[in-house]
PQR file with spaces between the fields and no chain letter, atoms N, CA, C, O and H, PARSE charges and radii, in Angstrom:
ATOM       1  N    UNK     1      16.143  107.788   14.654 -0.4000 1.5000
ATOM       2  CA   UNK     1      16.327  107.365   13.276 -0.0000 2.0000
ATOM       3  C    UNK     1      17.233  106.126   13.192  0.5500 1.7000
ATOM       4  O    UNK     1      17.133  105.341   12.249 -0.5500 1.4000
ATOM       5  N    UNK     2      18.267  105.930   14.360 -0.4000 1.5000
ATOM       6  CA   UNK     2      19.347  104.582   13.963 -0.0000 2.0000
ATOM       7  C    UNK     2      18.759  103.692   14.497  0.5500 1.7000
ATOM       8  O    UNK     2      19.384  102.638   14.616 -0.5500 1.4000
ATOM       9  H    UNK     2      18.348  106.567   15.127  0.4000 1.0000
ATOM      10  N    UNK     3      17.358  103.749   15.021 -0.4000 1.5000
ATOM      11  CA   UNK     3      17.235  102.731   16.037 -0.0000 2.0000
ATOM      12  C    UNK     3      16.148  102.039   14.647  0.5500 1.7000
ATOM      13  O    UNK     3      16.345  100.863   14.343 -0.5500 1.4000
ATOM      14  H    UNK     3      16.849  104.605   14.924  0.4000 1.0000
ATOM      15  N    UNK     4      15.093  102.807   13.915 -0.4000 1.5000
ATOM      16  CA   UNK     4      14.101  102.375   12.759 -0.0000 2.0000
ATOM      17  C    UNK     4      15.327  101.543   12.113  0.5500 1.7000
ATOM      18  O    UNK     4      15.220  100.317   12.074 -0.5500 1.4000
ATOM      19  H    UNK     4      14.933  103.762   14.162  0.4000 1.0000
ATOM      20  N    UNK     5      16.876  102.376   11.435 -0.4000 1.5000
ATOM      21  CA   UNK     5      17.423  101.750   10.595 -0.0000 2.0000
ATOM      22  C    UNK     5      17.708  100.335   11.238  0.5500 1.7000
ATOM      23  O    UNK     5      17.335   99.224   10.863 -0.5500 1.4000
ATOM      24  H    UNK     5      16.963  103.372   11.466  0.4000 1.0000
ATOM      25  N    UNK     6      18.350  100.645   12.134 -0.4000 1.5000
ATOM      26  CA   UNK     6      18.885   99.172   12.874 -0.0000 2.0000
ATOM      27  C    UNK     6      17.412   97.567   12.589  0.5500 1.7000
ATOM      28  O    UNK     6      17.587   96.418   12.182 -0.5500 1.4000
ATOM      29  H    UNK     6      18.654  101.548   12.439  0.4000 1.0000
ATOM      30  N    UNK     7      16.241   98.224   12.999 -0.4000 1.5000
ATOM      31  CA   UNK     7      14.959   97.443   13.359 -0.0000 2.0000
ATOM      32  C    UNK     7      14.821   96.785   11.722  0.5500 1.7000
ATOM      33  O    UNK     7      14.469   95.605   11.696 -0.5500 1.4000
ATOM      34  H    UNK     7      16.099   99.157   13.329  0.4000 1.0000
ATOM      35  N    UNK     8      15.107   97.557   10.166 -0.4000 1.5000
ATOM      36  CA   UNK     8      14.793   97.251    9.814 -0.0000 2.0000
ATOM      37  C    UNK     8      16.094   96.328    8.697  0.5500 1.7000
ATOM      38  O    UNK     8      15.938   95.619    7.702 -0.5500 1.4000
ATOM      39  H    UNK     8      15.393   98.515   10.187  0.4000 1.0000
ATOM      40  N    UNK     9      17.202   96.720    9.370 -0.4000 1.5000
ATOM      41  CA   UNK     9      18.675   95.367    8.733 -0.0000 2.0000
ATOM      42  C    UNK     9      18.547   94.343    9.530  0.5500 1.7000
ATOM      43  O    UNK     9      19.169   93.298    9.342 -0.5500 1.4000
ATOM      44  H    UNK     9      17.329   97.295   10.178  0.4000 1.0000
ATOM      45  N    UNK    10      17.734   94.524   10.502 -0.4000 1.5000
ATOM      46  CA   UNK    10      17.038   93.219   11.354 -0.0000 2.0000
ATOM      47  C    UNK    10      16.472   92.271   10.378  0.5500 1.7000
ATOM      48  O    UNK    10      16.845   91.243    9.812 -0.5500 1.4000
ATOM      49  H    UNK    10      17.228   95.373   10.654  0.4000 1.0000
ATOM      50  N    UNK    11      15.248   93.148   10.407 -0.4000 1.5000
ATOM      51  CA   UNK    11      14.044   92.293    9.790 -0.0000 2.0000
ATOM      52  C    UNK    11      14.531   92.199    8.219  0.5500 1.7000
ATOM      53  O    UNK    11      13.637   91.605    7.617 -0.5500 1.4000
ATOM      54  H    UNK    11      14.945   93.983   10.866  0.4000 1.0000
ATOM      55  N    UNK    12      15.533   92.531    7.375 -0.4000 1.5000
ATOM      56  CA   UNK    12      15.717   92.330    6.386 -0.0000 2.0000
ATOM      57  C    UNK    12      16.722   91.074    6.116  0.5500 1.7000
ATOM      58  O    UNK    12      16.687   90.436    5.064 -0.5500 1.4000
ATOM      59  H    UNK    12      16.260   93.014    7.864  0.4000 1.0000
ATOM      60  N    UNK    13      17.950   90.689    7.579 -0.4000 1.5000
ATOM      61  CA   UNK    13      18.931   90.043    6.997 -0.0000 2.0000
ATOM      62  C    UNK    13      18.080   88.236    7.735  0.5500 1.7000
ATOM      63  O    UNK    13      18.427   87.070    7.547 -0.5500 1.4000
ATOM      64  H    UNK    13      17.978   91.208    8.433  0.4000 1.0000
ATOM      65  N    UNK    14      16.846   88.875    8.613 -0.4000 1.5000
ATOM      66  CA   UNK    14      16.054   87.799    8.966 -0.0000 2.0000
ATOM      67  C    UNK    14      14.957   86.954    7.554  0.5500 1.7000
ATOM      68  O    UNK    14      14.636   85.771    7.447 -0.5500 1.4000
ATOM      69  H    UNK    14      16.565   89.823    8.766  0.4000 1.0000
ATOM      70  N    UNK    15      14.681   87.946    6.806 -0.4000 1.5000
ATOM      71  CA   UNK    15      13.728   87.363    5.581 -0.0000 2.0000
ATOM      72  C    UNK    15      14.873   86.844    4.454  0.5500 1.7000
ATOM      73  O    UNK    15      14.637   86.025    3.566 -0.5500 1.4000
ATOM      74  H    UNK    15      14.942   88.908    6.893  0.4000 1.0000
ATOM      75  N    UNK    16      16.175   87.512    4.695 -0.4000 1.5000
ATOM      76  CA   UNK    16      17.556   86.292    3.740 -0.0000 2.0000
ATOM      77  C    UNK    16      17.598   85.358    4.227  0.5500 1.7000
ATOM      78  O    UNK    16      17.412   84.350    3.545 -0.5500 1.4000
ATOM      79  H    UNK    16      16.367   88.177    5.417  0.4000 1.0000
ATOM      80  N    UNK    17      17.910   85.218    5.903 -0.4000 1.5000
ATOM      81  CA   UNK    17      18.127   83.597    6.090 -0.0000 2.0000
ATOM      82  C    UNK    17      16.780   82.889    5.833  0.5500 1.7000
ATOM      83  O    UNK    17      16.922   81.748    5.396 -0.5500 1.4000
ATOM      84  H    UNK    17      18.061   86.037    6.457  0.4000 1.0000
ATOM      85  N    UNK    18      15.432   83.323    6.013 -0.4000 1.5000
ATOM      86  CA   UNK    18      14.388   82.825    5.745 -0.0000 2.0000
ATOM      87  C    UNK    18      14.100   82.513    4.152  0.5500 1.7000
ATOM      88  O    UNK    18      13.144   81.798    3.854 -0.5500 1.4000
ATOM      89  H    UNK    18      15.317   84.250    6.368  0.4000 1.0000
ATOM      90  N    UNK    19      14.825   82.988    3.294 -0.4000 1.5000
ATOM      91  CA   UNK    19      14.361   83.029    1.482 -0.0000 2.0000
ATOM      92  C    UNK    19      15.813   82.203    1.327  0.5500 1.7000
ATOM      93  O    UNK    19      16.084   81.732    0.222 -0.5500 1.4000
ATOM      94  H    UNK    19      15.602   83.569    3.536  0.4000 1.0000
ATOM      95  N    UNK    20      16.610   82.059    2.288 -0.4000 1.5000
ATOM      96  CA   UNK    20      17.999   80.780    1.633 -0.0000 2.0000
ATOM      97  C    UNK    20      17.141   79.100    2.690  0.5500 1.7000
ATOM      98  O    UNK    20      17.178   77.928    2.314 -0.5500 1.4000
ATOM      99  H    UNK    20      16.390   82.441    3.185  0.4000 1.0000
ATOM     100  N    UNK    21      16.689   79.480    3.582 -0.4000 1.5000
ATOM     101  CA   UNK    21      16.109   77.926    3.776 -0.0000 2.0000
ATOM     102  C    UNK    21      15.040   77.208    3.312  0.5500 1.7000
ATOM     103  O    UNK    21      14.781   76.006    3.260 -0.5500 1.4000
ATOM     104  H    UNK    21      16.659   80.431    3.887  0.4000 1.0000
ATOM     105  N    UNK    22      14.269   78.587    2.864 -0.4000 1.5000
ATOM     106  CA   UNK    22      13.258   77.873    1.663 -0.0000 2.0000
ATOM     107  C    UNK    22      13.688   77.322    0.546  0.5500 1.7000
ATOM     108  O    UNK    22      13.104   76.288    0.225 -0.5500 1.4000
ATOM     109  H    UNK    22      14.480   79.563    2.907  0.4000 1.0000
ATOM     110  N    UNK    23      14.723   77.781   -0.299 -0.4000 1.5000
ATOM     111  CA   UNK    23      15.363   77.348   -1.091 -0.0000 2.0000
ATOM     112  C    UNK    23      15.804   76.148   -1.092  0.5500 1.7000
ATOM     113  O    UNK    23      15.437   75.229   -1.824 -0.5500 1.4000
ATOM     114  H    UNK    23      15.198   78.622   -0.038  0.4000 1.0000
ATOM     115  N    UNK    24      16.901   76.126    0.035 -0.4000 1.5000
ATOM     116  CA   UNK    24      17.202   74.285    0.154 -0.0000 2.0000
ATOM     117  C    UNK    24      16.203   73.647    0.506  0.5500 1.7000
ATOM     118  O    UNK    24      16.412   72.438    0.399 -0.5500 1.4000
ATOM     119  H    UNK    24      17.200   76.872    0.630  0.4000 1.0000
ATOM     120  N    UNK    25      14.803   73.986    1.032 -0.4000 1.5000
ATOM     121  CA   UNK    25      13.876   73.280    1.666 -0.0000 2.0000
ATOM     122  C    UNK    25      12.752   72.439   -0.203  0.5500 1.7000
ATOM     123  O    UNK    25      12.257   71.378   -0.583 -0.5500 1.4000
ATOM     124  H    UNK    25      14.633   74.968    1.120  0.4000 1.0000
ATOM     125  N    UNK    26      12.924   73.644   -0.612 -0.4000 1.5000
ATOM     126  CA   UNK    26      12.426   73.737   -1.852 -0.0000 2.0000
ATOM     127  C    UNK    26      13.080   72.566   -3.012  0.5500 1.7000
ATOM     128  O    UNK    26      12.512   71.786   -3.776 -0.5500 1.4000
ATOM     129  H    UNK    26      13.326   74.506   -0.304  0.4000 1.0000
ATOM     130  N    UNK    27      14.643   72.872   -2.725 -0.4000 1.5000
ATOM     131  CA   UNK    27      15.603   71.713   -3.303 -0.0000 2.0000
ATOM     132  C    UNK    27      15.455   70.822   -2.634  0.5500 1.7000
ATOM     133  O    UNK    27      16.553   70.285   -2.787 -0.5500 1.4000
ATOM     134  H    UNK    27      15.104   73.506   -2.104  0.4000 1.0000
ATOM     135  N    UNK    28      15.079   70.378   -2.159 -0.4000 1.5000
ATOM     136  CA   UNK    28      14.931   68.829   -1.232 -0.0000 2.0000
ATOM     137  C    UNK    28      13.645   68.281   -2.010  0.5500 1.7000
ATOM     138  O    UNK    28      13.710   67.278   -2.720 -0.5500 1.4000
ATOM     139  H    UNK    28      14.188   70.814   -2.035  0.4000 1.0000
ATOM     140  N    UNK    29      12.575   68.951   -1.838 -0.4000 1.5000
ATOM     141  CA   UNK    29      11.555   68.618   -2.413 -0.0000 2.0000
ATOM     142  C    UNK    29      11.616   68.621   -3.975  0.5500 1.7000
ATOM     143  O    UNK    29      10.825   68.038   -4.716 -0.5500 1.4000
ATOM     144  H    UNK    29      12.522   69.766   -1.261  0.4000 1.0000
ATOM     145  N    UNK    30      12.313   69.112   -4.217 -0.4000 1.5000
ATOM     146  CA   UNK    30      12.214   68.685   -5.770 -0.0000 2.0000
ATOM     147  C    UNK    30      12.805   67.438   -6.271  0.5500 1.7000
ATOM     148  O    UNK    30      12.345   66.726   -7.164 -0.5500 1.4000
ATOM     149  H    UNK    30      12.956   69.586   -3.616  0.4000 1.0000
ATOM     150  N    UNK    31      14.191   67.203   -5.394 -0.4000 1.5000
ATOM     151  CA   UNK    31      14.889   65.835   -5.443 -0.0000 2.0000
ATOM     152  C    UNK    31      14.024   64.776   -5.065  0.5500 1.7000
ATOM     153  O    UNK    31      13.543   63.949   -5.840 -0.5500 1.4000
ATOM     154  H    UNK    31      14.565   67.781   -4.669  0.4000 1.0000
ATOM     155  N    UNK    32      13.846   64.838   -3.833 -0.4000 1.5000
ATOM     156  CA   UNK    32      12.500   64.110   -3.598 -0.0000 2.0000
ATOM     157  C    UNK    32      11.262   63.764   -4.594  0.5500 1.7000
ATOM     158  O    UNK    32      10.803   62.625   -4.499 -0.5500 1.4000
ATOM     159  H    UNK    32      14.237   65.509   -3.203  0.4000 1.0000
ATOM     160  N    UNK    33      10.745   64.555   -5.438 -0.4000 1.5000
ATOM     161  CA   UNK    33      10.110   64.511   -6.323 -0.0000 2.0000
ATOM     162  C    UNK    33      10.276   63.791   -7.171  0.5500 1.7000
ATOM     163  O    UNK    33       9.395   62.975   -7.445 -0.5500 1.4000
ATOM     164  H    UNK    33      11.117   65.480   -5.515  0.4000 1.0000
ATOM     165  N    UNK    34      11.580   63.848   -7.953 -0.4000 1.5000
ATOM     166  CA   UNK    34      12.120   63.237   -8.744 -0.0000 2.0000
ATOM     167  C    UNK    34      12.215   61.668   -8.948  0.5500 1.7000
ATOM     168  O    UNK    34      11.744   60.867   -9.756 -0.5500 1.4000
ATOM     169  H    UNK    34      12.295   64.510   -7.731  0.4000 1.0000
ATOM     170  N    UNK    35      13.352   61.577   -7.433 -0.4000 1.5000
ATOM     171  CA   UNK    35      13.581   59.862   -7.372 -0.0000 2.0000
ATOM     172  C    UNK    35      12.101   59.247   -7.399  0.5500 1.7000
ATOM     173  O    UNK    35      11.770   58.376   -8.203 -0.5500 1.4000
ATOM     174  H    UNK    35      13.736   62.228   -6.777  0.4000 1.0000
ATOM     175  N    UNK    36      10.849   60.052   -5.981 -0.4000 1.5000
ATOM     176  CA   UNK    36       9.225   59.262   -6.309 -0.0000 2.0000
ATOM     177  C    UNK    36       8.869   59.182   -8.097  0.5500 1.7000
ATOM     178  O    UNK    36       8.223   58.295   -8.656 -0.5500 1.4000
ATOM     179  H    UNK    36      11.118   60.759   -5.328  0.4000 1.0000
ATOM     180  N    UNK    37       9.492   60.358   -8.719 -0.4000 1.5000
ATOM     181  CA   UNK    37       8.467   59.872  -10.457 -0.0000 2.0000
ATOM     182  C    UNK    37       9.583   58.437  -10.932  0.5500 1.7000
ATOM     183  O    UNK    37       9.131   57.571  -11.681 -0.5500 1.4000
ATOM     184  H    UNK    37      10.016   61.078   -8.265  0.4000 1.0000
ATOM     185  N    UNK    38      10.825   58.358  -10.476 -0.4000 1.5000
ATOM     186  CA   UNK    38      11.184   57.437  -11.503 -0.0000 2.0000
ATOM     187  C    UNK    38      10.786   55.697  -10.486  0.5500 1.7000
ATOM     188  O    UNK    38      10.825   54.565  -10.967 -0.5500 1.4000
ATOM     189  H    UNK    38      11.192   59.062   -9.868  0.4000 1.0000
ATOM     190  N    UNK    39      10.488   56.031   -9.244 -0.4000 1.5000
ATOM     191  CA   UNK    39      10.245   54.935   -8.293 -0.0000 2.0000
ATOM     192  C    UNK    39       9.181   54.463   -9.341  0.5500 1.7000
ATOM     193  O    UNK    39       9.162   53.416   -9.989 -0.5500 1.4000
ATOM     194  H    UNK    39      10.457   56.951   -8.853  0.4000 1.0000
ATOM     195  N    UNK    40       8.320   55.488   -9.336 -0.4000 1.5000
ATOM     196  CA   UNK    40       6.630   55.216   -9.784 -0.0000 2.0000
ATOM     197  C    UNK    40       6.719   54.555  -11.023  0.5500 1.7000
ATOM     198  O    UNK    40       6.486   53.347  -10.980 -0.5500 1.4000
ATOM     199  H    UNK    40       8.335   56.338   -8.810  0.4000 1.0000
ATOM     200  N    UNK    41       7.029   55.096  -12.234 -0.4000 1.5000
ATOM     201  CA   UNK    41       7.522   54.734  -13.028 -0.0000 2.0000
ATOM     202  C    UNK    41       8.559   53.302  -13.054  0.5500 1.7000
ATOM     203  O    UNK    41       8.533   52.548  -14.027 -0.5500 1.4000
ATOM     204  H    UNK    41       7.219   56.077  -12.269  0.4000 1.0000
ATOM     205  N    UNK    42       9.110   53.145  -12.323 -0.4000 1.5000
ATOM     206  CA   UNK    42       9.581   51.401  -12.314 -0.0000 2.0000
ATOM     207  C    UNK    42       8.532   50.837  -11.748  0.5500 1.7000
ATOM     208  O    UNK    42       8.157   49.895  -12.446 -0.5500 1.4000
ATOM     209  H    UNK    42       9.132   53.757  -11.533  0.4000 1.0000
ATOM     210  N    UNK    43       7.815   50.995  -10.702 -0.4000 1.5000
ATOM     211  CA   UNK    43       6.581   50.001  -10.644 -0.0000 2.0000
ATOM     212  C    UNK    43       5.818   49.840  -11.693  0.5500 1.7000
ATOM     213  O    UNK    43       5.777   48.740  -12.244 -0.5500 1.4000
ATOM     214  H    UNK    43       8.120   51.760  -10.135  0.4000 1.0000
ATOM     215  N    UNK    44       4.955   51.090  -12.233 -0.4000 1.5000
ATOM     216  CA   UNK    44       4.110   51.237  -13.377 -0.0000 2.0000
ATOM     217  C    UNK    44       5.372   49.659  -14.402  0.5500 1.7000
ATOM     218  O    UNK    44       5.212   48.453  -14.590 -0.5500 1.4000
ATOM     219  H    UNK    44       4.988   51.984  -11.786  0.4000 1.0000
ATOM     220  N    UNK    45       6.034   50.259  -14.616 -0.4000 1.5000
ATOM     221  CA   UNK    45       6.860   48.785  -15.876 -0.0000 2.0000
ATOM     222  C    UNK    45       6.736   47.571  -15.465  0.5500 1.7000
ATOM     223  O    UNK    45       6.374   46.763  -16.321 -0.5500 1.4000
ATOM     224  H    UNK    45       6.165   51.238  -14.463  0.4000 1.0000
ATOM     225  N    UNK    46       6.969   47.096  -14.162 -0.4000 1.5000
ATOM     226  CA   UNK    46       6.842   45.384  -13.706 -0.0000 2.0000
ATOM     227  C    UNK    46       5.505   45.246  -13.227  0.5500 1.7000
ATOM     228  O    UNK    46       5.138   44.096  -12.984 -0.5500 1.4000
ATOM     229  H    UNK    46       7.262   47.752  -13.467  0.4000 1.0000
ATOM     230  N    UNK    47       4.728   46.151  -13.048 -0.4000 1.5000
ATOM     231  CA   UNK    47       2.771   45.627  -12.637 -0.0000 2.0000
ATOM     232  C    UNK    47       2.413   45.753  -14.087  0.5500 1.7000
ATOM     233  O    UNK    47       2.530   46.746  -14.805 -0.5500 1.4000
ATOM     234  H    UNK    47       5.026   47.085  -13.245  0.4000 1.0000
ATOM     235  N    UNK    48       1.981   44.626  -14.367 -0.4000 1.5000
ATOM     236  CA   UNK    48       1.145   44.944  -15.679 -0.0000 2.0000
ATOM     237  C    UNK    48      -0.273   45.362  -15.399  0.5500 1.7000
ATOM     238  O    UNK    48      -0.895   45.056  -14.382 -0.5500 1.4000
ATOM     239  H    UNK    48       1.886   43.819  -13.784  0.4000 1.0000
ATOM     240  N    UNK    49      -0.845   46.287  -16.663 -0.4000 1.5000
ATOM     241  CA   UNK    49      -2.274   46.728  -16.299 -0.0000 2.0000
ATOM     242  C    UNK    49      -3.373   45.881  -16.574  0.5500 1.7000
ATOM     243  O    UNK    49      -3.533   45.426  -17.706 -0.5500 1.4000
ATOM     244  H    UNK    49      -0.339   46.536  -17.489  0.4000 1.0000
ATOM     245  N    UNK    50      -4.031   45.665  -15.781 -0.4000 1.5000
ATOM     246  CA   UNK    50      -5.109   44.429  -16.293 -0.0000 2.0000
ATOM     247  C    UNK    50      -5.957   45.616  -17.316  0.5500 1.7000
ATOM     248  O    UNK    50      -6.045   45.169  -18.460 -0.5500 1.4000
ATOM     249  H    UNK    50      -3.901   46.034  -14.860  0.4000 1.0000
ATOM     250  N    UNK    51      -6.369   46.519  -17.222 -0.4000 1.5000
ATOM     251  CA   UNK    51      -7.124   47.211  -17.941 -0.0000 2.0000
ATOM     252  C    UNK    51      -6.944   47.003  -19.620  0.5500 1.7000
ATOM     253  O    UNK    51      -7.730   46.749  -20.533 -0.5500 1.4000
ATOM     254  H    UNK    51      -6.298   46.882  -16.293  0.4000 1.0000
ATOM     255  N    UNK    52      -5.668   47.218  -19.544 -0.4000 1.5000
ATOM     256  CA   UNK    52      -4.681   47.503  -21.125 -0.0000 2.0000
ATOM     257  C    UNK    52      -5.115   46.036  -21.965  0.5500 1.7000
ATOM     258  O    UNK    52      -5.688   45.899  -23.046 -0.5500 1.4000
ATOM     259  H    UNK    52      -5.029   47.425  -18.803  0.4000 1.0000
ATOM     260  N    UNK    53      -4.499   44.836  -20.821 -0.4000 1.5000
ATOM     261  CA   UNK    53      -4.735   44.076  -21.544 -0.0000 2.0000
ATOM     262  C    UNK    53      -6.250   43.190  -21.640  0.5500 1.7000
ATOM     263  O    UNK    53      -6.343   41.991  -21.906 -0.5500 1.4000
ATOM     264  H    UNK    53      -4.033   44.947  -19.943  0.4000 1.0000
ATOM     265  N    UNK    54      -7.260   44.032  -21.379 -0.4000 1.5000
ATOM     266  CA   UNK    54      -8.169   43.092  -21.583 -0.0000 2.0000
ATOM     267  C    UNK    54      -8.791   42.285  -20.312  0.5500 1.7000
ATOM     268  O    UNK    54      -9.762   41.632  -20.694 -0.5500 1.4000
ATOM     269  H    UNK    54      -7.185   45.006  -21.163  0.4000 1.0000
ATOM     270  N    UNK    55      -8.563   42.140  -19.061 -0.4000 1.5000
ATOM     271  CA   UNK    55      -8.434   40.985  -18.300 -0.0000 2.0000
ATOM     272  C    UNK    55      -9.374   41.755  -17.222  0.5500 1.7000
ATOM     273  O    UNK    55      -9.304   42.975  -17.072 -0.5500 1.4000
ATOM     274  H    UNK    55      -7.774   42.671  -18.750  0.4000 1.0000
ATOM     275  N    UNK    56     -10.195   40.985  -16.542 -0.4000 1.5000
ATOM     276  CA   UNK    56     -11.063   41.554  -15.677 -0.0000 2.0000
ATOM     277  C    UNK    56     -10.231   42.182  -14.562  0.5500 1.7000
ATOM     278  O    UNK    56      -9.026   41.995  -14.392 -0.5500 1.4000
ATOM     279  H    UNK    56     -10.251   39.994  -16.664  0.4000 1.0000
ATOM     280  N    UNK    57     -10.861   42.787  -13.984 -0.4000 1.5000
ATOM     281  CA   UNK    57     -10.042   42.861  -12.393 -0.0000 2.0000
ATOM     282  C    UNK    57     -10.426   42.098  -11.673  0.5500 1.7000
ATOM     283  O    UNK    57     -11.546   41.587  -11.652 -0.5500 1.4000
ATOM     284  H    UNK    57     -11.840   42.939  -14.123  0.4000 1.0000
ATOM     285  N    UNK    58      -9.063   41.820  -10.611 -0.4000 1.5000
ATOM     286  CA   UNK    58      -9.210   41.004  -10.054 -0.0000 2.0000
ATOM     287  C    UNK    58     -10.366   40.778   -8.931  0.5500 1.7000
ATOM     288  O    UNK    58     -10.693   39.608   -8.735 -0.5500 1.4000
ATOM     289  H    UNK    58      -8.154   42.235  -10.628  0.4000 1.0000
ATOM     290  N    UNK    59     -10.875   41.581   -8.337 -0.4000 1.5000
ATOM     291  CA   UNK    59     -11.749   41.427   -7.651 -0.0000 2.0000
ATOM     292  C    UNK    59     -13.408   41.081   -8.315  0.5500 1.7000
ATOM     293  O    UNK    59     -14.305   40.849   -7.505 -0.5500 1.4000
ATOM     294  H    UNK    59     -10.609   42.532   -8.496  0.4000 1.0000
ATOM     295  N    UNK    60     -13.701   41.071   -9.774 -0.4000 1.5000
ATOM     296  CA   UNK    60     -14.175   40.676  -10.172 -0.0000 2.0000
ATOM     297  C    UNK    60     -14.338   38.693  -10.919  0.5500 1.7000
ATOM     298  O    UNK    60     -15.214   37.998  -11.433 -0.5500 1.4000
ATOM     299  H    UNK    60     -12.972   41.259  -10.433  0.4000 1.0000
ATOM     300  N    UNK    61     -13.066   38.575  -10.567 -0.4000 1.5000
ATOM     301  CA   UNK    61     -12.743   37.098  -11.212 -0.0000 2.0000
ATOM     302  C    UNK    61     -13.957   36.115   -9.722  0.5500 1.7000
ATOM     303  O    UNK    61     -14.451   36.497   -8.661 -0.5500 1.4000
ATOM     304  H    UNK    61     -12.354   39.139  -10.149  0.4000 1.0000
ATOM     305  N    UNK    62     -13.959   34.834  -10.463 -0.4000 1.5000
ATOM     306  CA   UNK    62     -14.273   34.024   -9.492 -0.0000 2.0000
ATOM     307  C    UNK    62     -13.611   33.247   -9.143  0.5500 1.7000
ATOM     308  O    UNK    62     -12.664   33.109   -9.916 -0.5500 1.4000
ATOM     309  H    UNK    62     -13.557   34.524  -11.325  0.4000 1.0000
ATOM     310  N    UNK    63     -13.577   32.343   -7.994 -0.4000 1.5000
ATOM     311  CA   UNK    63     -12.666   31.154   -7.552 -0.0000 2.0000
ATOM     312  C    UNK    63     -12.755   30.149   -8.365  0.5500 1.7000
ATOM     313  O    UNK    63     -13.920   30.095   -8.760 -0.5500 1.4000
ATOM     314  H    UNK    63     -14.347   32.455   -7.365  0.4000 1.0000
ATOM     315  N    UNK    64     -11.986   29.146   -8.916 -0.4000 1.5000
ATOM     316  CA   UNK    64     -12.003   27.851   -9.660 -0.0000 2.0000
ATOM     317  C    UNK    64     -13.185   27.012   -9.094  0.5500 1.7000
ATOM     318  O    UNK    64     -13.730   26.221   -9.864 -0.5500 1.4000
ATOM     319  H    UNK    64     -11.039   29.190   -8.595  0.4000 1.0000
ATOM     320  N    UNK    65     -13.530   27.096   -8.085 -0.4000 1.5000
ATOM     321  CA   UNK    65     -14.100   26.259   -7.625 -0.0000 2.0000
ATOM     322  C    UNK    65     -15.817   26.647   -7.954  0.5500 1.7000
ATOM     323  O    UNK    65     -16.673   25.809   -7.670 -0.5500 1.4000
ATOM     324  H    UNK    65     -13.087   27.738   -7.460  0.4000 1.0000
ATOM     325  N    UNK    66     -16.121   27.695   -8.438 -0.4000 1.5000
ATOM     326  CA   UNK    66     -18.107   27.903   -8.206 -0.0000 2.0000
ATOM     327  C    UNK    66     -18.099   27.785   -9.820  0.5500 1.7000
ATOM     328  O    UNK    66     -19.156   27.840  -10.448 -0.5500 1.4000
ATOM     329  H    UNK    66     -15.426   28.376   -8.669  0.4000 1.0000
């Protein structure tokens, strides 16, 4: 019987350290998350959208020259 109990404060104080490194693993990724939406978001502001305003895309334009 002490040997089941023992086997299973094993496997129990093993799934805590496993449910506290997901956590910070989890907090990382969310920080991470974060700084990428406001990165994205400052690009999105200084690229303007050709769509929005009207303007072909560029791979549709022609050279000055034809």
């Amino acid at each position: 019987m002490d040997e089941r109990v023992l086997r299973l404060e094993e496997k129990v104080a093993y799934l805590e350290r496993h449910v506290i490194e997901q956590d910070k693993a989890m907090l990382e990724l969310n920080e991470q998350l974060t700084r990428l939406r406001a990165a994205l978001l400052a690009l999105r502001e200084r690229v303007p959208d050709a769509n929005a305003t009207g303007a072909e895309a560029p791979e549709d334009d022609r050279p000055p020259h034809y």
